[in-house]
C-alpha positions in Angstrom: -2.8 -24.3 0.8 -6.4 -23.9 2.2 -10.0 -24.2 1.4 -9.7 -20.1 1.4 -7.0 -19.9 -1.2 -9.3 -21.6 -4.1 -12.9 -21.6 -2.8 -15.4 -19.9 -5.2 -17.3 -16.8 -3.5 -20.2 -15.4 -3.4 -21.5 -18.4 -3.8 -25.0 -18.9 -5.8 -27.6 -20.6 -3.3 -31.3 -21.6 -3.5 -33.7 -21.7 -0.9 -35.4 -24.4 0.0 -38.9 -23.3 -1.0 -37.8 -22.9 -4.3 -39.0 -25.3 -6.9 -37.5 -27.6 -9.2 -38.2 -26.0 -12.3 -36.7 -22.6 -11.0 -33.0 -24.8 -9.6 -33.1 -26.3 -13.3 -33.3 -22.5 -14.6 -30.0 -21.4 -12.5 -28.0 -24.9 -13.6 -28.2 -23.6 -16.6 -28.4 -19.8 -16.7 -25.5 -20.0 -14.7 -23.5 -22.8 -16.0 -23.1 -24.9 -12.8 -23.8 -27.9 -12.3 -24.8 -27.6 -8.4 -26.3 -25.1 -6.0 -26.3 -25.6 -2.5 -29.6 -25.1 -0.3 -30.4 -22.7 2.3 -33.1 -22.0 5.1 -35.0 -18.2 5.5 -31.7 -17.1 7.4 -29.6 -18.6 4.5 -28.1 -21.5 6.9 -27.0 -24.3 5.1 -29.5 -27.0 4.7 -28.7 -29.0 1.6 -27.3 -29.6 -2.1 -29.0 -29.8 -5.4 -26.8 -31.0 -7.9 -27.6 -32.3 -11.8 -27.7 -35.3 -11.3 -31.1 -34.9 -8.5 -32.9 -33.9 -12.2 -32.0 -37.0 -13.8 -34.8 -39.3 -13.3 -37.1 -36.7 -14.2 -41.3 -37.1 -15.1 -41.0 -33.6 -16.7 -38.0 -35.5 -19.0 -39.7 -39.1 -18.9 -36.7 -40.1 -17.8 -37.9 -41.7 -13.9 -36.6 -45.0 -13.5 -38.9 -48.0 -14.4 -39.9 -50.7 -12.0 -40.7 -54.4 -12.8 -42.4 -56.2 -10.5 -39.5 -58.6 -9.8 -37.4 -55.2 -9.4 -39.8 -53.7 -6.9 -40.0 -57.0 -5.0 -36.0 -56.7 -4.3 -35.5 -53.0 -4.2 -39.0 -52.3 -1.8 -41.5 -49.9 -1.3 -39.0 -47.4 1.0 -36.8 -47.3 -2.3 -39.2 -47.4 -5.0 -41.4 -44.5 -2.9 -38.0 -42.7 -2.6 -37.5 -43.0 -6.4 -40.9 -41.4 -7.0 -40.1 -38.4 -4.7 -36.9 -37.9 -6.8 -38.9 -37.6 -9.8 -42.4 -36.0 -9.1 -41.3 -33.3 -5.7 -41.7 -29.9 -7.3 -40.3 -28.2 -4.4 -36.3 -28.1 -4.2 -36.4 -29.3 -0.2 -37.9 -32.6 -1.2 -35.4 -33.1 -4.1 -32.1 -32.1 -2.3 -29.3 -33.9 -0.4 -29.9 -32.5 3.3 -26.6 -34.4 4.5 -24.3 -32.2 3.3 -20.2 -32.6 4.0 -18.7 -29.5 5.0 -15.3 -27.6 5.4 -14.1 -24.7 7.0 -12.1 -21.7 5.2 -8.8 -23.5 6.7 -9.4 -26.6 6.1 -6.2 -27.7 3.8 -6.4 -29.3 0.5 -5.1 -32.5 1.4 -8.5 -32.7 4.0 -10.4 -31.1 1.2 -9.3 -34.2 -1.5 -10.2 -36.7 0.9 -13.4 -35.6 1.8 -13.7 -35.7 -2.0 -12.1 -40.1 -2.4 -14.5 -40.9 1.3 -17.9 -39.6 0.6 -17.4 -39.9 -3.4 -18.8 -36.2 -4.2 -17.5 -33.5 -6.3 -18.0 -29.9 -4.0 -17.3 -29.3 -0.6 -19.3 -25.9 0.7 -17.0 -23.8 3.1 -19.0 -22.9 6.0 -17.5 -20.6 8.9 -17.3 -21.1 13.1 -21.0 -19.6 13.0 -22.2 -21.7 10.4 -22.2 -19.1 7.6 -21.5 -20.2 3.6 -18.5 -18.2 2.7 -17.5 -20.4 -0.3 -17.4 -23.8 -1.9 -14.4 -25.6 -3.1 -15.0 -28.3 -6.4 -12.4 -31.1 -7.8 -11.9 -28.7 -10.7 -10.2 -26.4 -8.3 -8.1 -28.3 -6.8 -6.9 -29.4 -10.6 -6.3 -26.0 -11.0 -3.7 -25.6 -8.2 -1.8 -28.6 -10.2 -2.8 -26.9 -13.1 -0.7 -24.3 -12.1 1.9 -25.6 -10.2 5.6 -24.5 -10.6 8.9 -24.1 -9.5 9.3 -21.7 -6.2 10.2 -18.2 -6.7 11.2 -16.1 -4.6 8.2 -13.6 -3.2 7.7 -10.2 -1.5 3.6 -10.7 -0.5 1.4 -14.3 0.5 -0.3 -15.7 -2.2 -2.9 -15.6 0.0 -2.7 -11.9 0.3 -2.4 -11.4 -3.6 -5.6 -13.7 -4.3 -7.5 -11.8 -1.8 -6.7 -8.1 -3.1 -7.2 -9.6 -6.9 -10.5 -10.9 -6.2 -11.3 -7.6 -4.2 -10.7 -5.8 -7.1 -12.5 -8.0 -9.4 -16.1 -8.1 -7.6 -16.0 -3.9 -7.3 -16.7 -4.6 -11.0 -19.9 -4.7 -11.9 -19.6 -6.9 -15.5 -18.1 -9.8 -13.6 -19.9 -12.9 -12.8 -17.7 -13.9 -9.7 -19.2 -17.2 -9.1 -18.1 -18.4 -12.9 -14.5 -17.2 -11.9 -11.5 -19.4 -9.9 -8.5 -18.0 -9.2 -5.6 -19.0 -7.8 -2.2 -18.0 -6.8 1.3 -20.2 -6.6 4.1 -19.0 -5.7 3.5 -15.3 -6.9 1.9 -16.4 -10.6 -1.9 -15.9 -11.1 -3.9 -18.3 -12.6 -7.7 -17.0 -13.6 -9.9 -19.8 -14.9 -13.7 -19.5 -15.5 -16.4 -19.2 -18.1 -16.6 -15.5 -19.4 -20.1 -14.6 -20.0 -19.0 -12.8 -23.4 -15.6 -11.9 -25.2 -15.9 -8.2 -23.9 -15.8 -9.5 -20.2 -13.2 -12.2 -20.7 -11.0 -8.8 -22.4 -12.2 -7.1 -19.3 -11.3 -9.6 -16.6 -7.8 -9.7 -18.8 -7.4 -5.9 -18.5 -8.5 -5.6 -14.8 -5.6 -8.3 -13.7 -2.9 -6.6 -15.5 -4.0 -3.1 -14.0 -4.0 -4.7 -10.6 -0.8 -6.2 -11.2 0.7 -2.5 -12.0 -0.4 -1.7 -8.9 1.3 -4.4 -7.0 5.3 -3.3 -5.5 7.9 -3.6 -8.3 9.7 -6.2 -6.4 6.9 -8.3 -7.7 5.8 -6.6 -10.8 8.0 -9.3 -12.4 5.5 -11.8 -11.6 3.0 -13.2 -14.5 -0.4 -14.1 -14.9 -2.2 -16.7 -16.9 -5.8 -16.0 -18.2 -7.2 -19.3 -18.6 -10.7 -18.2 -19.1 -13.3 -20.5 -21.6 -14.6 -18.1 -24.5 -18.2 -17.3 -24.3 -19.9 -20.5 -26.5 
């Protein structure tokens, strides 16, 4: 499998002018826990993730220096410390060195990139530089998640995740960045947070119409909704 077959898209972004107070508001409005960064022409340029707010002044939660412990850490660190805490604007806060992957990058690239720079998302980015997606350890635990025996198939998996999601963002209810799915061997998985019971129903409903739809010689196939309940 490839970064395509699981990435998340659209994907939310930020731009770098933004401020701090406005990235905390979509952490949590949107229940992620990063947003990646981009320029006036929405070019990658960065990565804001929770754990940037954590040594906060707004929180009182900056980290405290000693003398003896600004003596051995020094002024580039401790002055980078303060940065970290007191930057209102998002481009002062972010990661600018940002790993990338490409929509066919394979998982096996994708889960080392996660063990060699220690991180937890990978942003998809195409041959012009373009954010199509991003790809997080959760997904990849849903493929083994979801995992099972081969079956016998009539269309890709590739194909069915790509006319399922198609089908899913012409709705206008569904919060497609909060929504994963992937496809093994025929069998849907759908994972995400629904933002209420009446879209996680809906989001339920739309999958089995689309599977109606699909040729009987694969009609057969089922579907898992693995979506959180609204809490």
């Amino acid at each position: 499998m490839q970064a395509r077959d699981v990435m998340i898209s659209p994907v939310i972004t930020i731009r770098k002018s933004a401020t701090v107070r406005e990235v905390a508001r979509i952490l949590l409005e949107k229940r992620i826990s990063a947003v990646p960064v981009v320029d006036n022409i929405g070019k990658l340029v960065g990565m804001i993730t929770e754990s940037d707010l954590m040594r906060r002044a707004e929180a009182g939660t900056e980290r405290p220096y000693s003398w003896w412990v600004h003596f051995l850490a020094g002024d580039a660190t401790v002055a980078a410390d303060y940065v970290k805490s007191h930057a209102t604007r998002v481009e002062d806060v972010m990661t600018s060195d940002v790993v990338t992957a490409t929509p066919e990058t394979s998982l096996h690239e994708i889960a080392s990139l996660f063990e060699e720079h220690r991180i937890k998302r990978v942003p998809i980015v195409n041959e012009d530089g373009d954010l199509v997606g991003i790809v997080s350890r959760a997904n990849l635990i849903q493929v083994v998640a979801s995992a099972r025996p081969k079956l016998e198939m009539t269309l890709p998996d590739t194909t069915i995740r790509q006319k399922l999601l198609s089908q899913l963002k012409k709705q206008s209810w569904t919060h497609a960045h909060n929504l994963s799915v992937t496809v093994t061997d025929g069998v849907v998985d759908l994972w995400g947070d629904a933002q209420s019971s009446e879209e996680r129903k809906a989001i339920r409903v739309a999958a089995e119409t689309f599977r109606e739809s699909l040729p009987s010689t694969i009609t057969s196939r089922t579907a898992r909704y693995l979506l959180t309940d609204p809490g």
